[in-house]
N, C-alpha and C positions, 0 to 999 in steps of 0.2 A: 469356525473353520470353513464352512460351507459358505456362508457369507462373503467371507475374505475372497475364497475360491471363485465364485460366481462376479466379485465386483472385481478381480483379477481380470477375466475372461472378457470384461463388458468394456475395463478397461481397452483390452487388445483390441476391441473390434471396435470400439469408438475414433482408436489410431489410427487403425487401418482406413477407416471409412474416411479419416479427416482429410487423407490424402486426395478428396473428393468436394473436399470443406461442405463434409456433412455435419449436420448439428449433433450438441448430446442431448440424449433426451431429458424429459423432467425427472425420471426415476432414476438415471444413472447420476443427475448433479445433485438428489437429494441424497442419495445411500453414501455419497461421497461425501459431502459436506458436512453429514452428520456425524462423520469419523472424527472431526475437530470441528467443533462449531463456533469457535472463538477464532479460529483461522480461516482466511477466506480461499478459494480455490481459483489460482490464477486460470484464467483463459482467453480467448480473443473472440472480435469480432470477424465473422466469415462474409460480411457484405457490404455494401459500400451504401451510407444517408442511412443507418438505423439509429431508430429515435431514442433515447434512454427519456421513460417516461417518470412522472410524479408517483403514480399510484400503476396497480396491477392493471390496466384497462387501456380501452382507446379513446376513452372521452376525457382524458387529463391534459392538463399540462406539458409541453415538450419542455425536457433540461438543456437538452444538449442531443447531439447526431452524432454517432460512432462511424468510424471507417473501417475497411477490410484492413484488418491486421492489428487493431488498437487492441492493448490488453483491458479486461474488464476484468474482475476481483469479484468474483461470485460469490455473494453469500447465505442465501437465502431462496429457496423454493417456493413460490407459492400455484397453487393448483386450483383452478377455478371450475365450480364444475357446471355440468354439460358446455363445456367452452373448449375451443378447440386449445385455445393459449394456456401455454404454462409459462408463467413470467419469472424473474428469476433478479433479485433485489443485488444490488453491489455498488462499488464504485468503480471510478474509471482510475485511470495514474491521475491527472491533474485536479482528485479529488468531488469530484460530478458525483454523486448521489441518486439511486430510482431502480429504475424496474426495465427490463429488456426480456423481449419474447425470446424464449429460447430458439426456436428456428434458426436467429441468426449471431447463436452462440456454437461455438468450437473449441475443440482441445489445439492447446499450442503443441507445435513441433514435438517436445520432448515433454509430454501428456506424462508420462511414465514417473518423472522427477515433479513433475508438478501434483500429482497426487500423493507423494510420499512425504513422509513427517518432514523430512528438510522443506520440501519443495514447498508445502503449506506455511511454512514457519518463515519463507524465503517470502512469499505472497503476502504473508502479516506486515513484513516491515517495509514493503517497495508501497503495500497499498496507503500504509500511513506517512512514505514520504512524499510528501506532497509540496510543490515548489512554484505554485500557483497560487497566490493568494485572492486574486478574482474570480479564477474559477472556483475555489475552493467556498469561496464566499456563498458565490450563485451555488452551487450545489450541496452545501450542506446546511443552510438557511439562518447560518450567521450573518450579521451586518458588517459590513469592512469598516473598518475604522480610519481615522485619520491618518495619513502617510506623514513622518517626519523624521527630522533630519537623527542619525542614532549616533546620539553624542557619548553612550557608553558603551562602544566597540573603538577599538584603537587596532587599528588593522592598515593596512596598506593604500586601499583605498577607501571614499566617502559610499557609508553605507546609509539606507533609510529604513525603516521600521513602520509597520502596519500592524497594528492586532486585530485579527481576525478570531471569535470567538477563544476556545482554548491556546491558540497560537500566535506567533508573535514573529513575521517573515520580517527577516535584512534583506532588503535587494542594493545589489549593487548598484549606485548613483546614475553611473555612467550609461546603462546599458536595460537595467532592471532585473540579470538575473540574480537569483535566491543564494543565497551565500549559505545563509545561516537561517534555522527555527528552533522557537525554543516553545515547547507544551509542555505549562507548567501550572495548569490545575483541569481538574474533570472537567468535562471527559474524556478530554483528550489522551489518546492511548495510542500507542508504541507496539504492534504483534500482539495486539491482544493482552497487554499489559497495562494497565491504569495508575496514575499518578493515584496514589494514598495504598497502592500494592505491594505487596512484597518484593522485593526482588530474586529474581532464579532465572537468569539471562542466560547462564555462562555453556552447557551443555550447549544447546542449540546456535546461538549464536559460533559458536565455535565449529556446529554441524556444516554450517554455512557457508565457509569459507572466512569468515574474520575474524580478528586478533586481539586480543586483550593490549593497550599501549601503555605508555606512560605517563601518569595526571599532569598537566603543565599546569605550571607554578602558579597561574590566574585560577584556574578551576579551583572549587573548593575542595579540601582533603577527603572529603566524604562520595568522592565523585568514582565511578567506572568510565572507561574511555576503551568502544570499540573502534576498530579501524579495519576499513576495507581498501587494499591496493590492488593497484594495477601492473604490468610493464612496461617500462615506456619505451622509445624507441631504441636504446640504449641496452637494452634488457634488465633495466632496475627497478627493484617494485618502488612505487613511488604512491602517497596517497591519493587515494580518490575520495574516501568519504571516510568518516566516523560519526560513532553515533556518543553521546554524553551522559550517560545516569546519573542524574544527584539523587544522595541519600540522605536521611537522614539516622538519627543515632539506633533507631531499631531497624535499619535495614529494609526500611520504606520511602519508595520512590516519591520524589517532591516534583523531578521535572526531567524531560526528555528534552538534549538538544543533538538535532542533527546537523554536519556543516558539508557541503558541495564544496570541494578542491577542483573538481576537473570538471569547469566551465568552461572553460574556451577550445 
């Protein structure tokens, strides 16, 4: 209770300070973190050309430079000692990989929901949709594989096909945005859920904001189909995203596919 109490408290004034885009400390993104450690804790960058490094240090590698306001998917603490750096392991949305000095980390806007069982479980699945397949390449230390034509999607338009370690992106012909991924063996994981896992999606997912839909007649019978909409200008909800479980006969996840409706 006292814990709760105190990371309550440290919450408020981390908010308040943010309004200053002041950083959170190493203490307050460990005691947090460690409440789900299988979920990462969304938050953003507060500075503009910060480096997302290789390793906890300043003599690595650069991945990639973050900007003020880019979200970054906190996962991990690490504390160096007599150093003044606490570095802080995650990834980015377009899937970038490494280590960022907390200095020029911050709680987003509504900090409040972002640390809450939703809000973390909300951060699992935005971190794993990833619709980058170059970046995702470069920062998670798979090799891109050969791009070609995806002769087993029958959709509307010419789609292409890349597998990137566990994944496997359609981009659109025309354009190259991501239609569709499918992660369909380890380690690739879904909010913290692993392909040969059980499945127990339904509570949370549901927390969320999405909706249980109906299998279409291509998927296999064994499948779950979430779906997240929108409104469009009309005021109808119209999809925007869903997510794909395939099972198999004991109720074990074989593959995660996710598909991007509102690209344009």
């Amino acid at each position: 209770m006292k814990k709760n109490l105190f990371l309550g408290m440290t919450l408020g004034m981390a908010l308040l300070a943010n309004t200053a885009f002041a950083h959170l400390s190493g203490g307050y993104l460990s005691d947090i973190i460690d409440e789900h450690p299988r979920w990462p804790l969304a938050t953003q960058c507060i500075a503009t050309d910060v480096n997302l490094r290789t390793e906890p240090n300043t003599n690595c590698e650069v991945v990639t430079m973050l900007q003020n306001g880019d979200k970054f998917y906190a996962r991990k603490v690490v504390f160096i000692p007599n150093s003044k750096y606490v570095w802080v392991y995650g990834t980015t949305e377009k899937g970038y990989r490494g280590y960022m000095y907390n200095q020029f980390i911050g709680a987003l806007p509504d900090g409040q929901y972002a640390h809450s069982d939703e809000g973390r479980f909300q951060a699992a699945v935005e971190a794993n949709w990833i619709n980058d397949p170059a970046g995702y390449a470069a920062g998670s230390g798979y090799s891109m594989g050969r791009v070609e034509h995806a002769d087993d999607m029958n959709i509307a338009y010419d789609l292409n096909k890349v597998q990137v370690g566990p994944r496997v992106f359609y981009t659109r012909a025309f354009d190259g945005k991501t239609y569709q991924v499918v992660i369909n063996k380890a380690p690739g994981e879904m909010a913290g859920y692993a392909v040969g896992q059980r499945n127990n999606f339904y509570d949370m997912m549901r927390r969320i904001g999405w909706h249980e839909s109906a299998v279409d007649a291509e998927e296999p019978t064994n499948s779950i189909v979430w779906e997240k909409s929108v409104l469009d200008a009309d005021g109808f909800d119209r999809p925007a995203k869903q997510l794909i479980i395939t099972l198999n006969d004991k109720d074990v996840i074989e593959s995660f596919t996710y598909i991007n409706y509102d690209l344009d």
